[in-house]
C-alpha positions as CSV (number, residue, x, y, z in Angstrom):
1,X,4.6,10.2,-2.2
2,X,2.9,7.2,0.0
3,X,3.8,7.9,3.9
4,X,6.1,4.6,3.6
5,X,8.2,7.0,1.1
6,X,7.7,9.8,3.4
7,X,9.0,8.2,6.5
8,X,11.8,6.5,4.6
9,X,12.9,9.5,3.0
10,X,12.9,11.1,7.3
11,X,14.8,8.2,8.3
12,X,17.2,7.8,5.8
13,X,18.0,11.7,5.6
14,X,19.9,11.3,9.4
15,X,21.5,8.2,8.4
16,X,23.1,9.9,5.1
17,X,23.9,12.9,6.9
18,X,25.8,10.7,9.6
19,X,27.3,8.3,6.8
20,X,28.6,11.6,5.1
21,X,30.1,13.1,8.2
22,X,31.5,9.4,9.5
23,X,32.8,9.3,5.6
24,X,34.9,12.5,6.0
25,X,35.7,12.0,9.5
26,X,36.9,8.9,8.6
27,X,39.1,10.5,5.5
28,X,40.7,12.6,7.8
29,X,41.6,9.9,10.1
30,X,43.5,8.1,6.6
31,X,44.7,11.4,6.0
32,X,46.8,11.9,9.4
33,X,47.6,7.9,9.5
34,X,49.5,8.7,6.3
35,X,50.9,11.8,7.4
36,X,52.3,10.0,10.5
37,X,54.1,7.2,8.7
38,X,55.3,9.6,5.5
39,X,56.6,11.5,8.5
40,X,58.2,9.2,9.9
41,X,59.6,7.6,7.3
42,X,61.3,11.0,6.7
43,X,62.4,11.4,10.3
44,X,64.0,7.7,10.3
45,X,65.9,9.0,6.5
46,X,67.0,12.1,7.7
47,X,68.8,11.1,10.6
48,X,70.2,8.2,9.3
49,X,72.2,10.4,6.6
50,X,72.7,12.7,9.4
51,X,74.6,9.4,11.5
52,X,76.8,8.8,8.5
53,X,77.8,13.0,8.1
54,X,81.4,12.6,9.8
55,X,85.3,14.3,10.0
56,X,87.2,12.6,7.3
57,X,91.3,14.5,8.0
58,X,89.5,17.4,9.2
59,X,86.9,17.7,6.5
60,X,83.3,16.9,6.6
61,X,82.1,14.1,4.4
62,X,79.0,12.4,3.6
63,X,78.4,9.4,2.7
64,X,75.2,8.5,1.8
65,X,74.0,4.7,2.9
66,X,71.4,2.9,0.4
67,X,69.2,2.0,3.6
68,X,68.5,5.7,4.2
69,X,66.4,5.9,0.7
70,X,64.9,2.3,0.7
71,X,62.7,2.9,3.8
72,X,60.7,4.9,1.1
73,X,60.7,1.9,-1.5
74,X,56.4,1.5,-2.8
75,X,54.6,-0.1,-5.4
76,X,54.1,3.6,-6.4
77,X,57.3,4.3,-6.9
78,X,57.7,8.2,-5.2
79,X,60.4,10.4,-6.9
80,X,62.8,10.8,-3.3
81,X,65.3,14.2,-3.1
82,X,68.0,14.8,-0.4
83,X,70.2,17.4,0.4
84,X,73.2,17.6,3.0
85,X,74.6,20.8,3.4
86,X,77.3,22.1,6.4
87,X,77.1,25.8,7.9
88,X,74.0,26.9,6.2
89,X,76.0,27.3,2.4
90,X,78.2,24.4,1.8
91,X,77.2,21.4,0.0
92,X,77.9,18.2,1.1
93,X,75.8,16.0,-0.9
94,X,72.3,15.5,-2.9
95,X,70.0,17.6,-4.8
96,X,71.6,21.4,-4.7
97,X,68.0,22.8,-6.0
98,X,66.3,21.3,-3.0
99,X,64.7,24.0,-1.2
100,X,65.4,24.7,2.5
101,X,62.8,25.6,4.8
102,X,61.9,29.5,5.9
103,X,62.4,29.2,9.5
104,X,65.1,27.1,11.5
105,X,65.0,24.8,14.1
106,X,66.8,22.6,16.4
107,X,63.6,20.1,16.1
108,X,62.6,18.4,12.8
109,X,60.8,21.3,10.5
110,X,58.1,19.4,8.0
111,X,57.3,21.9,5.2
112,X,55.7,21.5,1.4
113,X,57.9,22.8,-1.5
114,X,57.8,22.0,-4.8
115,X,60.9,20.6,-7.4
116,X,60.7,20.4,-11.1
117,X,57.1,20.7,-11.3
118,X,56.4,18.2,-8.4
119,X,54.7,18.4,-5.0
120,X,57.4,17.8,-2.6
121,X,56.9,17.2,1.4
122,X,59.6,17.0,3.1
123,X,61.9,17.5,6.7
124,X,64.4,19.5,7.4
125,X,66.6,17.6,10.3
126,X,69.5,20.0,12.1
127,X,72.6,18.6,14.0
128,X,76.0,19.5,15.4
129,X,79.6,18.1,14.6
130,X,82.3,18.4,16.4
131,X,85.7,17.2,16.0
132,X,88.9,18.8,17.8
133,X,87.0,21.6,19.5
134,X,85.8,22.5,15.7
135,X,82.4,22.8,15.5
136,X,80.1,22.5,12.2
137,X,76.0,22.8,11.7
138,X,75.0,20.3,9.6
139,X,71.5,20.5,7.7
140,X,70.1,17.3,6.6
141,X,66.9,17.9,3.6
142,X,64.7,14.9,2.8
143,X,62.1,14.8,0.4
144,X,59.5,12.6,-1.3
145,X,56.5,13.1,-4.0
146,X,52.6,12.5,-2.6
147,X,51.5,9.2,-4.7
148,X,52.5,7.0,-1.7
149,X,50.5,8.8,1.1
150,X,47.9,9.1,-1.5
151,X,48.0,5.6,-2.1
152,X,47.7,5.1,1.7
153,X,44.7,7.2,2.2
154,X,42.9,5.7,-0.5
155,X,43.8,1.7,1.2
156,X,42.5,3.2,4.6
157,X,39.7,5.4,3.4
158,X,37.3,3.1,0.7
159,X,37.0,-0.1,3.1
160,X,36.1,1.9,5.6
161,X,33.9,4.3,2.9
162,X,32.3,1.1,1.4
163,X,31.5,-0.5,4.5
164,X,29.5,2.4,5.6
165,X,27.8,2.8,2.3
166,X,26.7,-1.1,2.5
167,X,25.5,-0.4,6.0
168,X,23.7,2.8,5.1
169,X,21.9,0.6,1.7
170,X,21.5,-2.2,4.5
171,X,19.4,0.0,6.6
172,X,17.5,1.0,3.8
173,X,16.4,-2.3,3.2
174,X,15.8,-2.5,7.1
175,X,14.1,0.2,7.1
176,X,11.7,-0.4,4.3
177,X,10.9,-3.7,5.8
178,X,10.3,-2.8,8.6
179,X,8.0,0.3,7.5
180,X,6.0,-2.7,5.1
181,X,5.4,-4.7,8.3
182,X,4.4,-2.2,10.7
183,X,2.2,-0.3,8.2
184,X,0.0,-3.7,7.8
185,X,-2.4,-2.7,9.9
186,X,-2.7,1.1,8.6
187,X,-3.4,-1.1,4.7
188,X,-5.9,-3.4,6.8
189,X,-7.4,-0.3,7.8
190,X,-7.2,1.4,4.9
191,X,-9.3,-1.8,2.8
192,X,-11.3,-2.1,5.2
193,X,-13.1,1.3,4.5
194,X,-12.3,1.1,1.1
195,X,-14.3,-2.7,0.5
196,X,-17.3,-1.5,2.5
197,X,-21.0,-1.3,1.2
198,X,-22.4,1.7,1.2
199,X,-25.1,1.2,3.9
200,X,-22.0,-1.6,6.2
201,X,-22.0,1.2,8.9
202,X,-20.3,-1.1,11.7
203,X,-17.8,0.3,14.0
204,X,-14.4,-0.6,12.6
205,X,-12.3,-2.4,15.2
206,X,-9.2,-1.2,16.3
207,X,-7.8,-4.3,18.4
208,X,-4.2,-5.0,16.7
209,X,-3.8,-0.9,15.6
210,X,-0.8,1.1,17.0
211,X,-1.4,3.9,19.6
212,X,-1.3,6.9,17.3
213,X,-4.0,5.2,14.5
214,X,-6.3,4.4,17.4
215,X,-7.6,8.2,17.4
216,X,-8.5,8.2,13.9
217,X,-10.1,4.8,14.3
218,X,-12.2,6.3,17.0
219,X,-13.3,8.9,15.3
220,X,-13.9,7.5,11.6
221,X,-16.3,5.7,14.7
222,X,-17.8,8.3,15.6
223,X,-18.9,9.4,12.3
224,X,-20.1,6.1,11.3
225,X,-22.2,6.0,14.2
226,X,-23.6,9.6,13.2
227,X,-24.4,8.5,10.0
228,X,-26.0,4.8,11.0
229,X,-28.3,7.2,13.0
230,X,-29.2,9.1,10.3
231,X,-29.6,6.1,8.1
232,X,-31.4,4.2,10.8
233,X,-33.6,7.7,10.5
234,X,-34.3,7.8,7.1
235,X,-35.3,3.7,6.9
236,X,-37.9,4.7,9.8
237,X,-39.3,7.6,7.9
238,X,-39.6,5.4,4.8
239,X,-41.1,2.3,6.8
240,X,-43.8,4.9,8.7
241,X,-44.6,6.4,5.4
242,X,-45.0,3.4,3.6
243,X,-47.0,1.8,6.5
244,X,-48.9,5.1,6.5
245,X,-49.7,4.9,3.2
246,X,-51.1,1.3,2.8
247,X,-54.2,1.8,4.4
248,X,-55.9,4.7,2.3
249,X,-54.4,3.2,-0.6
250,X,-56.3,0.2,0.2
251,X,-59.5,2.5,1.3
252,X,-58.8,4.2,-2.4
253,X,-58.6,0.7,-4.2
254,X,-61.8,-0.4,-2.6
255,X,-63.7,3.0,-3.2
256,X,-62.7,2.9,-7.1
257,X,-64.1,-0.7,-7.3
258,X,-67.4,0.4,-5.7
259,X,-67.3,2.7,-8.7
260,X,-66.7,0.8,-11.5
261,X,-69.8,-1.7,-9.9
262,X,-72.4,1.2,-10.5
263,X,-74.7,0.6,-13.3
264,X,-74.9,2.2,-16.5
265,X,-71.5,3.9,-16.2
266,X,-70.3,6.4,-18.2
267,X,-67.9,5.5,-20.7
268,X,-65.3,8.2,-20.5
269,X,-65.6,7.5,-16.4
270,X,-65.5,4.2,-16.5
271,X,-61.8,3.9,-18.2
272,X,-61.1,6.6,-15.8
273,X,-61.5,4.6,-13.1
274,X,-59.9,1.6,-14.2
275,X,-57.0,4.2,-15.2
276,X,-57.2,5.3,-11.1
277,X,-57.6,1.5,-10.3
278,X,-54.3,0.4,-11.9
279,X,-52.5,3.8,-10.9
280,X,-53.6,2.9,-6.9
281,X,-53.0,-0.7,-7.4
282,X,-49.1,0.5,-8.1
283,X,-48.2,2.8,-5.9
284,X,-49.3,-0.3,-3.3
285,X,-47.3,-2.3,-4.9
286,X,-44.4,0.5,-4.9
287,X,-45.4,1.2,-0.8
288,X,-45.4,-3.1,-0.6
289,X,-41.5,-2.8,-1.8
290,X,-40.5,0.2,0.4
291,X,-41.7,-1.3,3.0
292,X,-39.4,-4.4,2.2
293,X,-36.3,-2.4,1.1
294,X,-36.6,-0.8,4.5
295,X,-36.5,-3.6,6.2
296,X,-34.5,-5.0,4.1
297,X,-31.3,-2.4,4.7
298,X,-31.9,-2.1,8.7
299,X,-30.7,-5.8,9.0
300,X,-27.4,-7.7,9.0
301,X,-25.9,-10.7,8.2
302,X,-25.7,-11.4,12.0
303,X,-29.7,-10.3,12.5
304,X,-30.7,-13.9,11.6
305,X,-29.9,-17.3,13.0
306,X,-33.1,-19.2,11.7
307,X,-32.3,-22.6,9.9
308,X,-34.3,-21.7,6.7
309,X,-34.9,-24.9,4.3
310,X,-34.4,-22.9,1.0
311,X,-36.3,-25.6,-1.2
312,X,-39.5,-25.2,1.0
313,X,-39.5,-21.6,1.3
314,X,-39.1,-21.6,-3.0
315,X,-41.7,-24.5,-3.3
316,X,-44.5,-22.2,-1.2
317,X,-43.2,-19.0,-3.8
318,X,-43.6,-20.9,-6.5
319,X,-47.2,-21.9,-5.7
320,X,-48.1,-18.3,-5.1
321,X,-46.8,-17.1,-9.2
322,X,-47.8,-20.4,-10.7
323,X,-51.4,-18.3,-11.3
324,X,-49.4,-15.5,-12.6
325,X,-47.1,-17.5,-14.7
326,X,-49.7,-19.3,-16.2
327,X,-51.7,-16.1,-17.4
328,X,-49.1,-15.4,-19.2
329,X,-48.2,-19.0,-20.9
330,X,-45.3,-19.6,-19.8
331,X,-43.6,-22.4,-18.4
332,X,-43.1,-21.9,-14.7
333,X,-40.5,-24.9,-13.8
334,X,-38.5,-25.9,-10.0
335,X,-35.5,-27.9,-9.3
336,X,-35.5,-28.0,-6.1
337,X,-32.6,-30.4,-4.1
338,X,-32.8,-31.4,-0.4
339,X,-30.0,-30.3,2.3
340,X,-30.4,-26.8,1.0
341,X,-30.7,-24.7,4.7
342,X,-29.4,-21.3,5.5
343,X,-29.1,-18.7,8.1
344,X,-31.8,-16.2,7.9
345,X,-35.5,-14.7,7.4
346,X,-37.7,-17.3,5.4
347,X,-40.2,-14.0,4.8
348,X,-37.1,-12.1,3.8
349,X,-35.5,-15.1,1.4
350,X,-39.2,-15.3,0.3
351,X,-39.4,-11.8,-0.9
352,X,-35.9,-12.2,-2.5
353,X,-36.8,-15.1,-4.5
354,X,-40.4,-13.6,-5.5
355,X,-38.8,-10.7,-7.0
356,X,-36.5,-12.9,-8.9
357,X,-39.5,-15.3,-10.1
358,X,-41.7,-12.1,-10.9
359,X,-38.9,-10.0,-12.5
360,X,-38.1,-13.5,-15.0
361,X,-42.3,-13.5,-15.3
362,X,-42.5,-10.2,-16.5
363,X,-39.7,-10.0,-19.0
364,X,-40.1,-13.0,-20.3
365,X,-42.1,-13.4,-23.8
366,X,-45.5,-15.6,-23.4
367,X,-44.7,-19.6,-24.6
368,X,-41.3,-19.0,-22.9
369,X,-39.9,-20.7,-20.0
370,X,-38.8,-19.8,-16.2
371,X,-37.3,-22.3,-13.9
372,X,-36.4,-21.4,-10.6
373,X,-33.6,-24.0,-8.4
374,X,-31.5,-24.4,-5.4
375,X,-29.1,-26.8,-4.4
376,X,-26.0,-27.3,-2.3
377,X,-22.2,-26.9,-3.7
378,X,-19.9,-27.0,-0.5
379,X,-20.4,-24.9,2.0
380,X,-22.7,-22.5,-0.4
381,X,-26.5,-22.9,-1.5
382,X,-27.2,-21.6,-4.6
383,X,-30.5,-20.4,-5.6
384,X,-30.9,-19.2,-9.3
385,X,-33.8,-18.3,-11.6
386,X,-33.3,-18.4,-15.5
387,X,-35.4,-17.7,-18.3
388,X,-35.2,-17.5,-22.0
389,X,-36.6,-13.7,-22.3
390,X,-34.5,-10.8,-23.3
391,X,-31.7,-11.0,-21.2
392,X,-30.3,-7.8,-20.2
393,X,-26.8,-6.1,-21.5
394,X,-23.4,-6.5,-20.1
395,X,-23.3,-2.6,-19.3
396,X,-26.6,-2.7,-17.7
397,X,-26.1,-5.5,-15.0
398,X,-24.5,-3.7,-12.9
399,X,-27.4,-0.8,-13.0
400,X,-30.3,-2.6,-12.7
401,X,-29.1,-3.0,-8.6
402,X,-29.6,0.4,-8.4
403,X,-33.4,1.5,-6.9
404,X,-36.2,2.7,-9.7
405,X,-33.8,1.4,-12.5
406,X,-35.4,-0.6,-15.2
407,X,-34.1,-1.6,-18.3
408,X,-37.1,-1.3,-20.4
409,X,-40.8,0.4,-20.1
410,X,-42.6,-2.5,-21.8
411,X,-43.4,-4.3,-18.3
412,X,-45.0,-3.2,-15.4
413,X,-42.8,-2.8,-12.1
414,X,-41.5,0.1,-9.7
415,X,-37.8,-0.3,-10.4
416,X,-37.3,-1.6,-6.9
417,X,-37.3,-5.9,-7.3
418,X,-33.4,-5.9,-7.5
419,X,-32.6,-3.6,-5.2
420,X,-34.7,-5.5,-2.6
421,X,-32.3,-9.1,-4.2
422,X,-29.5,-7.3,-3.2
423,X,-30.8,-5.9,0.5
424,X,-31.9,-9.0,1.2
425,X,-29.1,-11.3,-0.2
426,X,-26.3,-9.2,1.4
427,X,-28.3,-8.8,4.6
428,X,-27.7,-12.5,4.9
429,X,-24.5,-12.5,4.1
430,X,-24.3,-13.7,0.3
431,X,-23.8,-12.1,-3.1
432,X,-26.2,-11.9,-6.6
433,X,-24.6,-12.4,-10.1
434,X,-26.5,-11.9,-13.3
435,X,-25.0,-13.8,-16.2
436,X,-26.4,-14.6,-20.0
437,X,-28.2,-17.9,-19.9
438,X,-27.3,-21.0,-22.1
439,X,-25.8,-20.3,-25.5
440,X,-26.1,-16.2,-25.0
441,X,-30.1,-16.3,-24.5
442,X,-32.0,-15.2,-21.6
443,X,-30.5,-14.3,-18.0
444,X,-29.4,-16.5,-15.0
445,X,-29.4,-14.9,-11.8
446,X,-28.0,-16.4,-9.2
447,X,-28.0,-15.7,-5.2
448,X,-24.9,-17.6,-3.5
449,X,-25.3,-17.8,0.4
450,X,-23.3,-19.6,3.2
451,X,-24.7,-23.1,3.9
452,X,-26.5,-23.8,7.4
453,X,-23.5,-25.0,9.9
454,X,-25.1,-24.9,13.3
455,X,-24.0,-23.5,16.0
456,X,-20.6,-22.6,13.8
457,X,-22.2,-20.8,10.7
């Protein structure tokens, strides 16, 4: 269960528990308003049969009045039973079988007894003739079947039962609402960690959070500050390394063409040490890229405020691997359009669009083609290199982002060049996409950054 369901489920659990107790509270107040009027109904009978018990020539008569049964006239139509009796034995008038009650009274007695099957409740109403210094006891029996009252507890009790179910769905609703609103931010916060990069290790902040998320904000913080150290450590380590690294490389590449120079080498050494010579001449190239990739993660889209004319910075790249592309015959092409300027690092954008240009180079089958471009669409610049090589598959894009993967072994390269696009590209804020190029053949990959804004970018 989410903690929306969780907290609904907490609050709702009172409110049914109070709806269920306000429910049979409120049943027993129907219950006694029924009781009340049944009873006095029956009162308001039995003594005005009692009124109308009189000395008729020295006997006692009864005479029973229509009024004193119609008070119980209802749409339910209740089965009504009297009995007038004098001195406890003799019958006057009504229903013989209708019981008496077990104790006597001079107030109204209200018992429950039953007659032909049915569920009688009725009263038992006591009072005294006299007539010529004779005096009689008069017992006056009324009594009625239940589907009345039961009518009348059922009028009273299901308004009040149904308003108290709408009010308990209303606050459901209320409720849940509420719970959708005020957990916003908790989402927020919850997306926000989840769309992170791997290496975005910025404090998170917690402005608009309530009190009791602000702890957990502080301390998912804390952690991220523990591991931006740590990363911060690691890029350091690989920057000295690589840094350390490039100068006996260098000293190495230098010795092993003072080698190859001597006279009369042996054959067997001499591929050796064009072997050691292109072996050296790679792992430069791979300490070259670490070096980049380092610097490439420590900065941020907010690191650089540089205008940066992207068509210039591509026009001096493309210069630099014209020799390169022309080595390997193929067709090194620019489209370049004015009012292309961004945010950042030329030497940064420089490196991103070199490893582009030389990744296309190397791929790419000699008499084949490579044009590299930039231009402006809204407020995004778009630089893209395509080429009609191989392409790469649809399951493999995604992988070749990752550092030292490379889709095939038939080029040279350290596996790095589109790790470093990505580094660099997200560093400043953008994206890379790889699609097919035109008609399924060859690859277009495209860098999309945010255009140069001034002082609003």
């Amino acid at each position: 269960m989410s903690l929306r369901q969780h907290l609904l489920w907490w609050l709702l659990l009172p409110l049914a528990v109070f709806t269920a107790i306000s429910g049979m509270m409120s049943y027993d107040a129907a219950r006694q308003t029924a009781d009340l009027v049944q009873d006095g109904a029956l009162l308001a009978s039995a003594r005005t049969i009692g009124e109308v018990v009189g000395w008729d020539n020295g006997v006692v008569t009864a005479t029973i009045p229509p009024a004193a049964l119609e008070i119980f006239e209802s749409p339910e139509q209740d089965h009504v039973f009297y009995r007038v009796i004098a001195d406890g034995d003799r019958l006057l008038a009504g229903t013989p079988d209708l019981a008496l009650p077990s104790v006597r009274s001079a107030q109204p007695v209200y018992f429950e007894t039953t007659l032909n099957g049915q569920s009688i409740h009725a009263i038992a109403y006591e009072r005294q003739l006299y007539d010529a210094g004779n005096t009689t006891h008069i017992t006056v029996v009324v009594g009625k079947t239940q589907a009345s009252r039961t009518a009348m507890i059922q009028a009273l009790w299901h308004p009040q039962l149904l308003r108290q179910l709408i009010m308990l769905v209303l606050a459901a609703l209320l409720v849940w609402l509420g719970l959708t609103f005020e957990l916003r931010p908790l989402m927020k916060l919850k997306d926000d960690v989840a769309n992170r990069e791997p290496m975005q290790l910025v404090p998170i902040h917690a402005d608009r959070l309530h009190a009791e998320l602000r702890p957990i904000v502080d301390a998912i913080n804390q952690c991220i500050a523990r591991l931006h150290l740590h990363a911060a450590a690691q890029r350091q380590f690989i920057a000295d390394a690589a840094h350390q690294l490039r100068t006996p490389l260098t000293v190495l590449d230098s010795q092993i063409q003072v080698a190859r120079r001597c006279a009369n080498p042996d054959p067997k050494l001499a591929e050796t040490l064009r072997c050691m010579q292109r072996s050296s001449r790679r792992m430069a190239d791979l300490t070259a890229k670490l070096l980049l990739l380092a610097q490439a993660e420590s900065a941020s889209s907010d690191s650089y405020r540089d205008k940066v004319d992207v068509a210039n910075v591509m026009s001096d790249m493309l210069s630099e691997l014209l020799v390169i592309a022309q080595q390997r015959n193929i067709d090194l092409g620019a489209d370049l359009c004015a009012d292309s300027y961004v945010a950042g690092n030329a030497s940064l954008l420089s490196a991103l669009m070199t490893n582009l240009v030389d990744n296309a180079l190397r791929y790419t089958q000699c008499g084949g083609h490579v044009t590299a471009s930039c231009r402006r669409e809204g407020d995004e610049v778009l630089m893209q290199v395509a080429d009609n090589g191989p392409g790469i598959a649809a399951e493999a894009r995604s992988r070749v982002f990752q550092r030292f993967y490379r889709g095939t072994t038939n080029a040279e390269g350290t596996g790095l060049g589109m790790a470093i696009v990505r580094e660099i590209a997200h560093s400043h804020g953008g994206t890379v996409q790889l699609d097919p190029g035109a008609g399924g053949i060859g690859l277009v990959a495209t860098v999309r950054m945010r255009a140069w804004q001034g002082d609003t970018i």
